[in-house]
C-alpha positions in Angstrom: -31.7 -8.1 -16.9 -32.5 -7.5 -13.5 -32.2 -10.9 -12.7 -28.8 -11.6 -14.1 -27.8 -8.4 -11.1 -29.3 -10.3 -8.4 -26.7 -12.7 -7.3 -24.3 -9.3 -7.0 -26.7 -7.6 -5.1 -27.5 -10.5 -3.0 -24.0 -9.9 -1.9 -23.6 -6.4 -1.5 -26.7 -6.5 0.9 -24.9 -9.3 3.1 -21.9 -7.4 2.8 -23.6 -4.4 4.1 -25.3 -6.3 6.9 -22.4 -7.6 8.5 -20.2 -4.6 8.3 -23.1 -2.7 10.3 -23.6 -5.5 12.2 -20.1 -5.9 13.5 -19.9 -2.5 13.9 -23.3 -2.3 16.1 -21.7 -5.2 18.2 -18.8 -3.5 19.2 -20.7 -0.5 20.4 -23.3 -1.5 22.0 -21.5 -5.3 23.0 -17.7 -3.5 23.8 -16.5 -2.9 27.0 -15.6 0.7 27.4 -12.2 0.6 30.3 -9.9 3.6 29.4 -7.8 5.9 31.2 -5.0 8.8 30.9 -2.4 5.8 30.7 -4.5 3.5 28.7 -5.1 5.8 26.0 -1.5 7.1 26.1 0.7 6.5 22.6 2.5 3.7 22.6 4.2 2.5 19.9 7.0 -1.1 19.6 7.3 -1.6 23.5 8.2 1.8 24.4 6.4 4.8 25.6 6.7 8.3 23.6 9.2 9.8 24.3 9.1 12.9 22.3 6.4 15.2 20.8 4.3 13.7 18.1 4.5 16.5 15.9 7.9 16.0 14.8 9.1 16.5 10.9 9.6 14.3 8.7 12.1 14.1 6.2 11.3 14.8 2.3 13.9 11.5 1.8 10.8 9.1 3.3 8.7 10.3 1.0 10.5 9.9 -2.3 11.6 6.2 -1.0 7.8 5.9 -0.1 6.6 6.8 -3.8 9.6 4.8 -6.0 8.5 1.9 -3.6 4.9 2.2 -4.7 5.4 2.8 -8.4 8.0 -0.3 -9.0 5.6 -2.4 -6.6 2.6 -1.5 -9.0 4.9 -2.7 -12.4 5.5 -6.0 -10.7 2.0 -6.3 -10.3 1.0 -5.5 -13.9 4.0 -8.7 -14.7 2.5 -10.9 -12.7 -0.9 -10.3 -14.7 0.8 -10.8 -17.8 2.8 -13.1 -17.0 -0.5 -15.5 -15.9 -2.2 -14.6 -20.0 1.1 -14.6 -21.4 0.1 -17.8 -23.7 -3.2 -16.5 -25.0 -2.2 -13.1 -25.5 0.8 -14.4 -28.3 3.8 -12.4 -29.9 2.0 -8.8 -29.6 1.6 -9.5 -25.8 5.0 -10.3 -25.3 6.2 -7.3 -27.3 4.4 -5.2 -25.3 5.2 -6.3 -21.7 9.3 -6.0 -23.5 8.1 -2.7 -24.0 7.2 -2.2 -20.5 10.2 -3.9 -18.8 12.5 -1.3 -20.7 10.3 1.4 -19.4 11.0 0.0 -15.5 14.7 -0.3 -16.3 14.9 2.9 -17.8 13.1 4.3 -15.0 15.2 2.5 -12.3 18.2 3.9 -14.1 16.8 7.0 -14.0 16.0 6.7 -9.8 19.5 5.0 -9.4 21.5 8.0 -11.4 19.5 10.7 -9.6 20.8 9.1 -5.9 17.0 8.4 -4.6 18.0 5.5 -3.6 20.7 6.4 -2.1 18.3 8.4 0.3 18.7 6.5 3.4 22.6 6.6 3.7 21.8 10.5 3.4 19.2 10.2 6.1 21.5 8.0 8.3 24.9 10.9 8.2 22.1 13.5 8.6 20.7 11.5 11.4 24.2 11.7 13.4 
C-alpha cells in the first residue's frame, strides 16, 4: 500500500521544495530598492487620486456572485459534455434537468433587474 503512495508523495515533496526554494531565493537573492514613491499605489497608468477607503456599491457584488454561479454551470457542461457518450440516456436526462435549472435561474436574475445593475450604477454614477 505504501508503495502505490509513493509516486504522489514523490511529488508533493518536490512541490514543497521548490515553493520554499523560490521563496528563499527571492529573500535572500532580491534586491531590496523602495522608497515613499516607489511603494506608492498605482494602479492602470495613473497615480491615486482619491482615498483608498472608498465604498463600494452593493450592485458589484450581486454582478460579482451571478457571474461566478453561471461561470461554475458552464463548467459542470463542459464535464458532461466530454462523458456525454458513456454516461447514455440517464446522463443526458439529467444535464436537461440541469440546463432548465440555469434558465430558470437566468429568468429568475433577468426578471429581478440584476442584470440590469450596471445601467443603475452608471445614472447613479452621474
Amino acid at each position: 500500500m505504501p508503495e502505490d503512495h509513493l509516486p504522489v508523495l514523490v511529488a508533493l515533496g518536490f512541490a514543497l521544495a521548490l515553493g520554499v526554494g523560490m521563496l528563499w531565493m527571492s529573500v535572500y537573492m532580491g534586491s531590496r530598492s523602495g522608497g515613499r514613491i516607489k511603494l506608492s499605489p498605482y494602479e492602470s497608468g495613473a497615480p491615486q487620486v482619491d482615498r483608498s477607503r472608498k465604498r463600494i456599491s452593493i450592485l458589484f457584488f450581486l454582478i460579482a456572485i451571478d457571474f461566478v454561479v453561471f461561470d461554475i454551470e458552464a463548467t459542470f457542461l463542459f464535464a458532461w459534455v466530454a462523458v456525454l457518450r458513456e454516461g447514455g440516456w440517464p446522463l443526458f436526462g439529467a444535464v436537461m434537468v440541469f440546463v432548465l435549472l440555469a434558465v430558470v435561474g437566468l429568468l429568475y436574475v433577468w426578471r429581478s433587474g440584476a442584470l440590469d445593475v450596471l445601467a443603475d450604477a452608471r445614472r447613479y454614477r452621474r
